[in-house]
C-alpha positions in Angstrom: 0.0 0.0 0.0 2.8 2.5 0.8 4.3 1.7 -2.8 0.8 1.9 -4.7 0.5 5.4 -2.1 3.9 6.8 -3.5 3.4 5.9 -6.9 -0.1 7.6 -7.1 1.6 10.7 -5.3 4.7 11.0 -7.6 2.1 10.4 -10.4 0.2 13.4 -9.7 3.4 15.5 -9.1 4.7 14.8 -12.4 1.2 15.5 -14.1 1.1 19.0 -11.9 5.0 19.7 -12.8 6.4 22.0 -15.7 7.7 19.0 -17.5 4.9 16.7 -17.5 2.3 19.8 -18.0 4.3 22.0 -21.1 4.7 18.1 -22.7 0.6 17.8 -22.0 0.5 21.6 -23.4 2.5 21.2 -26.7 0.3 18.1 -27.6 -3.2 19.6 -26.8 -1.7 22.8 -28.7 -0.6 20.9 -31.7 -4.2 19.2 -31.2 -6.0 22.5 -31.9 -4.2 23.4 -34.9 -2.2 25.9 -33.4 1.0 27.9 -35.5 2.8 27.9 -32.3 6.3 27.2 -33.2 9.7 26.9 -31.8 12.7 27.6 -33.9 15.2 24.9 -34.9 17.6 26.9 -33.9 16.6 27.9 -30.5 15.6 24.3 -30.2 18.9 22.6 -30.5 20.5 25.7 -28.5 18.2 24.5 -25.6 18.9 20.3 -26.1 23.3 21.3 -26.1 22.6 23.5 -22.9 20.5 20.6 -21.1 23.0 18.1 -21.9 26.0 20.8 -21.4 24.5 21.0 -18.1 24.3 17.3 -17.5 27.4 16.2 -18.8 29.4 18.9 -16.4 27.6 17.6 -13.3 28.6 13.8 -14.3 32.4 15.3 -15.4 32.2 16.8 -11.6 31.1 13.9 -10.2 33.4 11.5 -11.8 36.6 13.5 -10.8 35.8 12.8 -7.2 34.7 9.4 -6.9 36.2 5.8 -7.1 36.1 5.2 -10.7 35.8 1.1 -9.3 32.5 1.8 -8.4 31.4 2.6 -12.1 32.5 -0.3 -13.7 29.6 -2.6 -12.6 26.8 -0.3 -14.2 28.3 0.9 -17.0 28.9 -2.7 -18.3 25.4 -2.9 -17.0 24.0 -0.7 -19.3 26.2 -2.0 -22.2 24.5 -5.2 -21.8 20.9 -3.3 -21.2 21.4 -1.6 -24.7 22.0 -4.6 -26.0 19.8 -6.6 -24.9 16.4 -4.0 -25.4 17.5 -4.5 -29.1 17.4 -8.2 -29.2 14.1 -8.4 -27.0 12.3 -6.0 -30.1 14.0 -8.2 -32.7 12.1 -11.3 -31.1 9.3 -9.7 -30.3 8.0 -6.5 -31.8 9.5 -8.2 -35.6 7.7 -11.3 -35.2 4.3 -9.3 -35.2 2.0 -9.1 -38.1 2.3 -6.9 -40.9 5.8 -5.5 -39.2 8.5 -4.9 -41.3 11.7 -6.5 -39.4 13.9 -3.3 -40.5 11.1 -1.1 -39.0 11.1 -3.4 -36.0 14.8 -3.4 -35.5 15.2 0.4 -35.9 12.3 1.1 -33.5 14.0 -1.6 -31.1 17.2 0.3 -31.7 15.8 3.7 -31.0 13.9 2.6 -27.7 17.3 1.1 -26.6 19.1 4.2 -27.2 18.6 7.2 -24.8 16.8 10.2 -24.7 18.8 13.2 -22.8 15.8 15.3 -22.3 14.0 12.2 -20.4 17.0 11.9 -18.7 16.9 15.6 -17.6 13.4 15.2 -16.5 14.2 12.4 -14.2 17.4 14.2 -12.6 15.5 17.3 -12.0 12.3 15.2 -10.1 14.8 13.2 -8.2 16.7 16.4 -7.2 13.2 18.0 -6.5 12.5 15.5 -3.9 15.8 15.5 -2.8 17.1 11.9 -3.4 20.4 11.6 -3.8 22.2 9.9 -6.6 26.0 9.5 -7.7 26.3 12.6 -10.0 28.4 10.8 -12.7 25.2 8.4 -12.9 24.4 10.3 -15.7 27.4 9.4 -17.9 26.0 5.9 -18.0 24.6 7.5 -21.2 26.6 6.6 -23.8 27.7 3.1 -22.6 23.4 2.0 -23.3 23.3 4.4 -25.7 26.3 3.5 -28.3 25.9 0.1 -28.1 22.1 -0.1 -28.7 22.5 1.7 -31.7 25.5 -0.4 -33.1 23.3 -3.6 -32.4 20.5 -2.3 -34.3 22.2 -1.6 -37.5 24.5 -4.6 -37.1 21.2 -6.8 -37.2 19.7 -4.8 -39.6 22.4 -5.4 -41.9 22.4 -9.7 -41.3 18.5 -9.3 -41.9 19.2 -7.3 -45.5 22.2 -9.6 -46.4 20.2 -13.3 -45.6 17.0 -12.0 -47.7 19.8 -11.3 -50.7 21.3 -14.4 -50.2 17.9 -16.5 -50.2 16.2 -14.1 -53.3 17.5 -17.1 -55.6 20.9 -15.6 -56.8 22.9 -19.1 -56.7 26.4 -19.3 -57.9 26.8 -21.2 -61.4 30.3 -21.7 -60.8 33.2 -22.2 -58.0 34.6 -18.6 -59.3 31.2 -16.6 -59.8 31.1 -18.1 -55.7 34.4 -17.2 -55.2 33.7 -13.6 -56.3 30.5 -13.3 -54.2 32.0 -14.3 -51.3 34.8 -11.0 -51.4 31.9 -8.8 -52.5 30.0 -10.1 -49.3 32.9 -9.5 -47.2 33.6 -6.0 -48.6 30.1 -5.2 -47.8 30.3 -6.5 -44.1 29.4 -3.9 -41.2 31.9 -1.9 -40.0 31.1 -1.2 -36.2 33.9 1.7 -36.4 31.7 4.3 -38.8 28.5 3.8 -36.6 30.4 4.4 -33.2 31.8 7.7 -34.7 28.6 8.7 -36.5 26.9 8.2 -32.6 29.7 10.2 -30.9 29.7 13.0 -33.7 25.8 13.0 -33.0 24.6 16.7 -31.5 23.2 14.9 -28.5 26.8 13.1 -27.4 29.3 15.6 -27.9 27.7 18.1 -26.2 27.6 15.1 -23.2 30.6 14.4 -23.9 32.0 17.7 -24.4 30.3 18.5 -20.4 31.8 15.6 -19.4 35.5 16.1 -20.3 35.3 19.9 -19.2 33.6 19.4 -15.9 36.3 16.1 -15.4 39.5 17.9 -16.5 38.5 22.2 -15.4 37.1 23.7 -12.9 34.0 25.1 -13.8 31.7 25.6 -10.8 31.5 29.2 -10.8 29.9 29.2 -14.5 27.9 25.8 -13.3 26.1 27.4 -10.7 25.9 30.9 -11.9 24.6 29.7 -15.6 23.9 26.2 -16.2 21.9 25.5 -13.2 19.8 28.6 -12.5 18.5 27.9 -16.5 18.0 24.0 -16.9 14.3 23.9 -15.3 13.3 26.8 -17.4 14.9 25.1 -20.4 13.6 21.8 -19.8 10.2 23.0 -19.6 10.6 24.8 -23.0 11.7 21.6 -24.3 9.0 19.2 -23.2 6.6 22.1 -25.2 8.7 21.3 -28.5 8.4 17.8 -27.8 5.2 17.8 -27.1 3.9 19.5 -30.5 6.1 16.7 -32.4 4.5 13.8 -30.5 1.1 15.2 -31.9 2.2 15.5 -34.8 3.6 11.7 -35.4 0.3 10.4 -34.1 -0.8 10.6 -37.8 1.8 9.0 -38.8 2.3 6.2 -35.9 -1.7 5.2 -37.7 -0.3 4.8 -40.8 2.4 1.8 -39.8 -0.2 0.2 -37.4 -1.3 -0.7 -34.0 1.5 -2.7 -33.1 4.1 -0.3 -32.6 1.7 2.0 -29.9 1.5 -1.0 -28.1 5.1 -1.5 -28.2 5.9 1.9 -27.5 3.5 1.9 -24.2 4.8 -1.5 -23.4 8.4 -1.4 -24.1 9.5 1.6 -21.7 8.4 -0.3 -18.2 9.9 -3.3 -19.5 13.0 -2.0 -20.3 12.8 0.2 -17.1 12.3 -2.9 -14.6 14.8 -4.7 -16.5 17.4 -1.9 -15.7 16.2 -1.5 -12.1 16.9 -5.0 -11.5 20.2 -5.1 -13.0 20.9 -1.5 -10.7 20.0 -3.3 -7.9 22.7 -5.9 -8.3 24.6 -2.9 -8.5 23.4 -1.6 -5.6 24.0 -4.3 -3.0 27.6 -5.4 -5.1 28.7 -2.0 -5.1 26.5 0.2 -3.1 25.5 2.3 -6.1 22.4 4.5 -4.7 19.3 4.2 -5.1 18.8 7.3 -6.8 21.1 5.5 -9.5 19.3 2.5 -9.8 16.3 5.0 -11.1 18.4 7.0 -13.6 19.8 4.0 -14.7 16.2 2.6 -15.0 15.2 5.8 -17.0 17.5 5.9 -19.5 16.5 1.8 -20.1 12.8 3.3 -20.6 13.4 6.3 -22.8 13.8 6.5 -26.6 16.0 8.5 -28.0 15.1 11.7 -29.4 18.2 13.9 -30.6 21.0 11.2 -31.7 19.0 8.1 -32.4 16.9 9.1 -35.3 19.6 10.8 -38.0 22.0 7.6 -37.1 19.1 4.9 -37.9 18.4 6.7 -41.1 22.0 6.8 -42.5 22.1 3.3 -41.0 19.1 1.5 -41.7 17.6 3.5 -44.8 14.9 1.1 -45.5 13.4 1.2 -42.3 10.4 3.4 -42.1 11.0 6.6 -40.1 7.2 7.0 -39.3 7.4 3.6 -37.5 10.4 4.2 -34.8 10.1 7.5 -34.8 6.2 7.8 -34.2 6.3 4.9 -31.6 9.0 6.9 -29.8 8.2 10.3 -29.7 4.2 10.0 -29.8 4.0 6.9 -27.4 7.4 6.2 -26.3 8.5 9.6 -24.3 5.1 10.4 -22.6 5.2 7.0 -21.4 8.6 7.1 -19.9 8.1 10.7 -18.6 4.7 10.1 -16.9 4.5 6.5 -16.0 8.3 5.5 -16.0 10.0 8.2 -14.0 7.2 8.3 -11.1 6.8 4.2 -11.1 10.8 3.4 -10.8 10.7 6.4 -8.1 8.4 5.1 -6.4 9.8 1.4 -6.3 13.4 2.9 -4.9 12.0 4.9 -2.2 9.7 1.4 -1.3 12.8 -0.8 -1.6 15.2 1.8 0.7 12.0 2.2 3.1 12.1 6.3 2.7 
């Protein structure tokens, strides 16, 4: 009863917050037609200050902790990327009338992580004052990187088996022979799609916060700039998103019912997953509990910012309205309303605050 009572109380906080409520607010805009619009430009001004601001409280943290203590979850979300992609690809693929490169991509993109979801679920936890390890929020890239590669890596067997089995058989040892090195020249190269990730807007400016608050000293522009704007930010954010989750809802129609159910499915199972895997974490290494929800919350978002551009160059005969729509129009509210109070909610009943 106390979890049920905590879970219906950090429910209703998030649907009274500025980041549930300008989400809510950009979708019933977008609903009425409105013009309302946010330039790209101030857009993805807003997204690098978010993650700036993220990445230099994680570079901070990391510089004064014992970097022993990390290893356990971030090979834990390696293996959580990972494994979210290969859960879609025998799941969400097998469906009817779903393409298996839309059903990888969208597994891809659900595995990969959304930095504004992750913003959302630092600001709630630091709203009600639970305390996490602040480098828990460079666990980004280790569930976000791999999720990706994995998705285009399967992607790419998929395409290559349905050549090999469209009736193309070899007449002779050398027309094999010569098949065979024109198979190999066209194997995946993991390389391209790891630097494609990290030259992604999303990453380097997480990346770029990470090394700067790790190797400098920037507190004095930290708490004079970064922090006094990220809530204000972040709400202006969730408005944008908003507006584009109404907006893919057409679209999301269009590729079928099964990827809205995946997308309101997919974000508490990968959550749980996560928060089980933190909790090994927890009692091996004493990683907080506060941890065990971020590193739950990244598991449940979809990523918004890198995930999208690298599928496309990756996986172009996927169907962005599938992965996309699923994520952004089904995917993200689910995460933000349902997944940040739920995992909170099952921390502070597991640590008995």
């Amino acid at each position: 009863m106390d979890f049920l009572f905590d879970f219906l109380t950090n429910f209703l906080g998030q649907l009274q917050s500025p980041t549930l409520g300008f989400l809510i607010g950009g979708i019933v805009v977008a609903c009425l037609g409105s013009r309302l619009a946010i330039p790209d430009p101030a857009y993805k001004f807003i997204v690098f200050m978010l993650l700036m601001k993220v990445g230099l409280t994680g570079g901070q943290g990391i510089r004064e902790s014992n970097l022993a203590q990390i290893l356990l979850p971030a090979l834990f979300a390696v293996l959580i990327g990972i494994l979210i992609v290969f859960i879609g690809r025998y799941t969400l693929c097998k469906l009817p009338n779903v393409k298996t490169e839309d059903g990888i991509a969208t597994a891809g993109l659900f595995g990969a992580v959304s930095g504004s979801t992750l913003a959302a679920a630092l600001t709630l936890l630091e709203t009600q004052s639970i305390s996490y390890e602040p480098w828990a929020a460079a666990l980004y890239p280790f569930m976000d990187i791999p999720a990706l590669v994995t998705a285009i890596v399967l992607a790419s067997i998929h395409t290559r088996k349905q050549r090999d089995t469209a009736g193309e058989y070899p007449s002779s040892r050398q027309e094999y022979l010569s098949k065979q090195r024109g198979t190999a020249v066209k194997r995946v190269k993991i390389w391209p799609i790891i630097k494609e990730s990290l030259q992604g807007s999303a990453l380097s400016a997480l990346l770029l916060g990470l090394v700067l608050g790790l190797l400098t000293k920037p507190e004095s522009v930290y708490q004079s700039f970064y922090e006094p704007l990220f809530r204000g930010l972040l709400s202006v954010l969730m408005l944008v998103m908003g507006m584009e989750a109404a907006a893919r809802i057409k679209e999301l129609r269009q590729v079928g019912q099964w990827y809205a159910l995946y997308g309101f499915v997919a974000p508490l199972l990968h959550g749980f997953i996560a928060f089980g895997f933190g909790m090994i974490a927890h009692y091996a290494t004493n990683f907080s509990l506060g941890g065990v929800v971020i590193l739950a919350v990244i598991a449940a978002s979809s990523s918004d910012i890198s995930g999208p551009p690298t599928l496309r160059a990756g996986i172009p005969s996927a169907n962005p309205s599938a992965y996309i729509g699923a994520s952004t129009a089904v995917g993200t509210p689910v995460a933000i309303a349902l997944g940040i109070p739920l995992f909170i909610g099952l921390a502070r009943a597991l640590g008995g605050g």
